[in-house]
C-alpha positions in Angstrom: -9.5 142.9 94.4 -8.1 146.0 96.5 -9.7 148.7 97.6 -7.7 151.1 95.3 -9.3 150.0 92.3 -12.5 151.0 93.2 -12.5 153.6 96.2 -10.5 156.9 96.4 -9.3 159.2 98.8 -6.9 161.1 100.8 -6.8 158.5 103.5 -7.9 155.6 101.7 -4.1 153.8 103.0 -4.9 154.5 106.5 -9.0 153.0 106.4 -7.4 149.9 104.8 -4.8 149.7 107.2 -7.0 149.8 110.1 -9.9 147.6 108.7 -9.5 145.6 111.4 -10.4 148.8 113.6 -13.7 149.6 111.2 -14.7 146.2 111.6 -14.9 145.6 115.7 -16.0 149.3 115.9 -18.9 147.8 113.7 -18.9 144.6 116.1 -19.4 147.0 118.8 -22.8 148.6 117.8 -26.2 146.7 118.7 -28.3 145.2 116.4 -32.1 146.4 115.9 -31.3 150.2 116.7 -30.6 153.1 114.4 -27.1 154.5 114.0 -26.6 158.0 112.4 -24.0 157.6 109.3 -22.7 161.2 110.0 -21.9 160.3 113.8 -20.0 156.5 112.7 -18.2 158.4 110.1 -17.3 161.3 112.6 -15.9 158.4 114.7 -14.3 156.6 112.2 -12.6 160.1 111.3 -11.6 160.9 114.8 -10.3 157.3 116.0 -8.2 157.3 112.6 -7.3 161.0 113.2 -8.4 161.6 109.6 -10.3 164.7 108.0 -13.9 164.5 107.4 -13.7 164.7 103.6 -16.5 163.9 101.0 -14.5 160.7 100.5 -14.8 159.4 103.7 -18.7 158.3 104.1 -18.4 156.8 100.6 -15.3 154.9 101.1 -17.1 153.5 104.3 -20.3 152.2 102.7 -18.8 150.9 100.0 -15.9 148.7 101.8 -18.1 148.0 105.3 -21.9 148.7 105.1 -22.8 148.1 101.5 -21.4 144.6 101.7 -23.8 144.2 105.7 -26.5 145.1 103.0 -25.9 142.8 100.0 -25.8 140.0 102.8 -29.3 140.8 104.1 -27.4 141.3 107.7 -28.0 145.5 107.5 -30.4 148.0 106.3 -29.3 151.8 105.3 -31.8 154.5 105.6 -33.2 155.8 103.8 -32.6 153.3 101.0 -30.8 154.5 97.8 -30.6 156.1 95.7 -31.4 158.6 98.4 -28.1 159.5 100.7 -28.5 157.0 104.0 -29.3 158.7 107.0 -28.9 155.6 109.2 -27.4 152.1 109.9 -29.3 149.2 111.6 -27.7 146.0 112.2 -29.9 142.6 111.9 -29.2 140.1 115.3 -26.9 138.0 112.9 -24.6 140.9 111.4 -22.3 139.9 114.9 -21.7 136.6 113.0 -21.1 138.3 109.7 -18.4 140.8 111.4 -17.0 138.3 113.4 -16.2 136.1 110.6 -14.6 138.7 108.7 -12.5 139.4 111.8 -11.9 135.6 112.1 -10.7 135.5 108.4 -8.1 137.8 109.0 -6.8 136.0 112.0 -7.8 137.8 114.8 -9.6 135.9 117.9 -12.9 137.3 118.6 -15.6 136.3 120.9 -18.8 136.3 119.7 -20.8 135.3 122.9 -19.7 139.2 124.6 -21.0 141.0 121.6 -24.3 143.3 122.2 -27.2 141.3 121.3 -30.6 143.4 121.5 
């Protein structure tokens, strides 16, 4: 199912075209340590030289974290229905993020990706 049919926004086009981004920008961050939502979706904002709009952090959980989540891989907190605060990556969300990554054909290496 796309992304349109669920998710709006300004700059939705531009998040799905650089999924791929999103997703080693996720690969990137270590498991077992909090991550502030606000600063990840400040950096997903800047790197795809998008405005900070109410969309934005909604489009992002929903397409990225929310399925980390549903796979037991991720925890958002404060959990909902509260607004989430924070992002913490479980040791095997690498493997989850990789294999998206793989899926889409890109080579990644999972043996260089932070491990805490």
């Amino acid at each position: 199912m796309p992304w349109s049919a669920f998710l709006r926004g300004p700059g939705l086009e531009v998040v799905v075209g650089a999924r791929l981004w999103v997703l080693r920008l996720l690969l990137g961050l270590p498991a077992g340590v909090d991550v502030g939502l606000q600063g990840l979706v400040e950096t997903v904002a800047n790197g795809l030289e998008l405005d900070l709009d109410e969309w934005l952090p909604r489009a992002l959980a929903a397409a990225f974290l929310d399925p980390l989540v549903a796979l037991g891989v991720a925890d958002i907190r404060p959990p909902p229905p509260h607004p989430g605060a924070s992002l913490r990556l479980g040791p095997r969300a690498a493997t989850v993020i990789g294999s998206a990554l793989v899926a889409a054909g890109e080579e990644v290496s999972l043996t260089s990706t932070p491990v805490n």
